[in-house]
N, C-alpha and C positions, 0 to 999 in steps of 0.2 A: 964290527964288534965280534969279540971270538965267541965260538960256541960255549967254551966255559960260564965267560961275562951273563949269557944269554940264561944259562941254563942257573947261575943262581941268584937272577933276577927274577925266575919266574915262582911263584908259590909252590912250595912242596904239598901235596894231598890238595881237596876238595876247596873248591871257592864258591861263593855264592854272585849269582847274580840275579837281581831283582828279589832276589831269596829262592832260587833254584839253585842246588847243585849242579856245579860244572866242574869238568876239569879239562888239560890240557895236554892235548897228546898233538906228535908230529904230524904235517897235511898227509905223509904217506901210511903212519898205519891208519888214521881215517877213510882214506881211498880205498884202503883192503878191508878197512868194516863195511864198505860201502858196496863194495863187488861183493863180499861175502853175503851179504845181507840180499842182493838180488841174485847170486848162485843160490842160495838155498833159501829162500824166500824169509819171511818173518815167522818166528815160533811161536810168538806169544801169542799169534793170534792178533795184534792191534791194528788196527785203521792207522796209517801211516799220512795217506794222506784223502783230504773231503770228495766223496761223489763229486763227479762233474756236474755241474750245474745244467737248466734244458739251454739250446739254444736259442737267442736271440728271439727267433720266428714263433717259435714253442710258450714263449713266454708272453708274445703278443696273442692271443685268442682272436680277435678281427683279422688278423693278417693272415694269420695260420689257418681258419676256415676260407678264407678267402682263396689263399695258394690250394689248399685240399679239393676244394669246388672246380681250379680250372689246371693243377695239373694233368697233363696228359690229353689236355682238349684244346690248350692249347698251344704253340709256339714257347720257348723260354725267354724268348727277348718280349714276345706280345704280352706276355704274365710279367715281367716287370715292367714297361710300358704302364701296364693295367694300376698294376700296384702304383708305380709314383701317380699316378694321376688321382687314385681313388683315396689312399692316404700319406703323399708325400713324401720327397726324396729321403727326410727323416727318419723317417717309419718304414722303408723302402729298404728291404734288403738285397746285398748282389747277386747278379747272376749268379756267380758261384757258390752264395748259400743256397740259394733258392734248390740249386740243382744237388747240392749238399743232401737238404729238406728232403727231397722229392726220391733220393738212393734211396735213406734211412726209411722215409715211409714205404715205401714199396715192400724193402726186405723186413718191415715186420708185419707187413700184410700178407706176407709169402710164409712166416711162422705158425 
């Protein structure tokens, strides 16, 4: 299909979808709002996109006091060990969260 064909198949000015306006511009000056918009950040001031939600472990309170009570007392394989035994490979986060958990709390114990 020629670019012509292309260009007056598509709607001239604003369309709606779901009843938001849209319109239709090429992937490349999109790519250059998109650089430009992280070169000089957002003006308006909007939430672009939601807070990160807590982690995992964060949002279990049994688990989370559990890890708090035995990081740094003990082993990180014998704290998961612990953990699947006490509530389950389920409920059981990995090494590498656990040790995730365990950075994050340090450095805001350190603030």
């Amino acid at each position: 299909m020629s670019e012509k064909a292309i260009e007056s198949a598509l709607p001239v000015g604003p369309s709606t979808v779901a009843g938001v306006p849209v319109v239709t511009i090429p992937l490349a000056e999109y790519e250059e709002l998109l650089r430009l918009r992280k070169l000089h950040g957002n003006p308006a001031g909007q939430v672009l996109l939601p807070p990160p939600t807590r982690s995992r472990i964060e949002r279990d309170k049994e688990v989370a006091e559990f890890l708090n009570k035995n990081l740094g007392r003990m082993l990180l394989k014998e704290i998961h060990a612990a953990c699947v035994e006490k509530f389950g490979a389920a409920r059981t986060p990995s090494k590498s969260a656990i040790n995730r958990y365990h950075v994050r709390h340090m450095a805001s114990r350190r603030k």
